[in-house]
C-alpha positions, 0 to 999 in steps of 0.5 A: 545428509550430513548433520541429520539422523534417521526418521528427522523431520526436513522441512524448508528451514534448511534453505535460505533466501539468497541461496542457490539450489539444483531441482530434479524432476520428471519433465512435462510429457508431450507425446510423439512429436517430430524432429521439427519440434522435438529437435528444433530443426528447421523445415524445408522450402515452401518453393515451388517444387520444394515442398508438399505431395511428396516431399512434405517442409517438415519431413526429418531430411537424410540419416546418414550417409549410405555407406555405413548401411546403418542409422548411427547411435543419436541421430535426432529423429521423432519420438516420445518427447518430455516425461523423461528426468531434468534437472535446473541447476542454479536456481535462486531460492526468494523467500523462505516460509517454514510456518508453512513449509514453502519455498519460493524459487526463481527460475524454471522448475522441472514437471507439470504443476502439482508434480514432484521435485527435488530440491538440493544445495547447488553442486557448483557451490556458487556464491548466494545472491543478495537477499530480494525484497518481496512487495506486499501487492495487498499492503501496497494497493492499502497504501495507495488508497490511504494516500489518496485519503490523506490528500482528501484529509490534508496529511503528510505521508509517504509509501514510506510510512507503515499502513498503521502510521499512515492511518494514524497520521490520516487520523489526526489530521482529520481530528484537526480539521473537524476541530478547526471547522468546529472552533470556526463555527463556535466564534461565529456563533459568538460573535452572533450573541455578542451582536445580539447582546449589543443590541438587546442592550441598546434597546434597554438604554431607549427603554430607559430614556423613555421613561426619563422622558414619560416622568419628566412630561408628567405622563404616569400611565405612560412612564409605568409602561415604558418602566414594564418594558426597560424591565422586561428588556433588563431581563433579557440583556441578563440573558443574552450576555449569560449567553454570549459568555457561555458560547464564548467560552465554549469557543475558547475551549473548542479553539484549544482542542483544535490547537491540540489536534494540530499540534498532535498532528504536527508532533506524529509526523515529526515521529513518522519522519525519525521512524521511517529509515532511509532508503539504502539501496540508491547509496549502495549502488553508488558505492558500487559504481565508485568502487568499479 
């Protein structure tokens, strides 16, 4: 415990991940067991005559020779097995979380669960391992439904990509579509007005030929009723070109929010692409191979 005084806290901030560790604790208790079990020996012949009434396949076989008139010091024979102290040596410590005081530990550790351990620097003093890199299963199973909502929403990502890029690059590109779907609709709207105006206008140009024709053939009664209606038709060319301007500008302007959104789109997936690093591990394998 060198470099640590008396009453010092110790915590897991002490170990790092990548560095191998010996664990000391009680072994799980398993009560009496017989040699087959507690020694791993094998068991007689199921044969005719080999086994069963008295001569049982498990039982624990010869002591020793007869000579000695004694069972010599070690002989594997049925006891108490487990509860006694193990020791794992060379375990690999994964990751390390001091905010919580944790350490996760690859290997198999001694005693039951919830049980007691001990845990010291490896006395073989091997070298460390290669850092590993935990998946997050939470952030993963996001990723994937994110990728299936991009396919629904026409984005480009990857698992690559954060989940806040993803969900931002999703984002926009759904902006973009509903933007081309309301820019689609406003110059169909347009054009509707447009067609409508057309038309208003060529029923005031009949108006008005009526009323040439009514005052040309002397009809008075009949020219001030065509005039009413050229009139009435007037007013409602006026309207229907006020609105075929309004609804083509309000088609001009949702096309240039479209052409925002994609072009938004397009420069966040630029971004994504700079951001995102490129995986190393395939190239580092290579340069492994290469230098055997």
């Amino acid at each position: 415990m060198d470099g640590f005084t008396l009453g010092q806290t110790v915590d897991a901030s002490i170990f790092s991940a990548g560095q191998l560790v010996d664990v000391t604790g009680t072994a799980k208790g398993k009560g009496f067991a017989g040699a087959i079990k507690r020694h791993n020996q094998s068991i007689g012949p199921k044969s005719h005559g080999g086994g069963g009434g008295s001569k049982p396949v498990r039982q624990t076989g010869s002591l020793g020779d007869i000579s000695g008139n004694k069972v010599v010091k070690g002989m594997t024979m049925p006891g108490q097995m487990g509860n006694v102290q193990r020791t794992q040596q060379n375990l690999e410590v994964i990751s390390v979380d001091p905010e919580n005081n944790l350490l996760l530990i690859k290997g198999s550790i001694p005693g039951p669960k919830k049980s007691y351990v001990i845990v010291k620097e490896a006395i073989k003093l091997l070298p460390d391992k290669e850092v590993k890199v935990l998946v997050n299963v939470k952030e993963a199973q996001e990723k994937n439904e994110l990728l299936e909502e991009a396919k629904k929403a026409g984005a480009d990502v990857n698992t690559d990509m954060s989940v806040q890029e993803m969900k931002d690059a999703i984002k926009a590109s759904s902006e973009a579509k509903e933007q081309e779907k309301a820019a689609a609709k406003a110059k169909e709207e347009a054009e509707k007005a447009a067609a409508e105006k057309d038309k208003v206008e060529a029923a005031a140009s009949k108006a008005k030929e009526a009323v040439e024709a009514k005052t040309a053939s002397g009809d008075s009664d009949g020219a001030k009723e065509a005039q009413a209606k050229a009139d009435a038709l007037d007013k409602q060319v006026e309207v229907a070109k006020a609105k075929a301007d309004e609804v083509k500008d309000e088609a001009k302007k949702v096309e240039s929010e479209a052409k925002e959104a994609q072009t938004k789109a397009e420069e966040l997936q630029v971004k994504t692409e700079e951001d995102t690093p490129e995986p190393e591990a395939k190239e580092k394998s290579e340069d492994k191979e290469e230098d055997k």
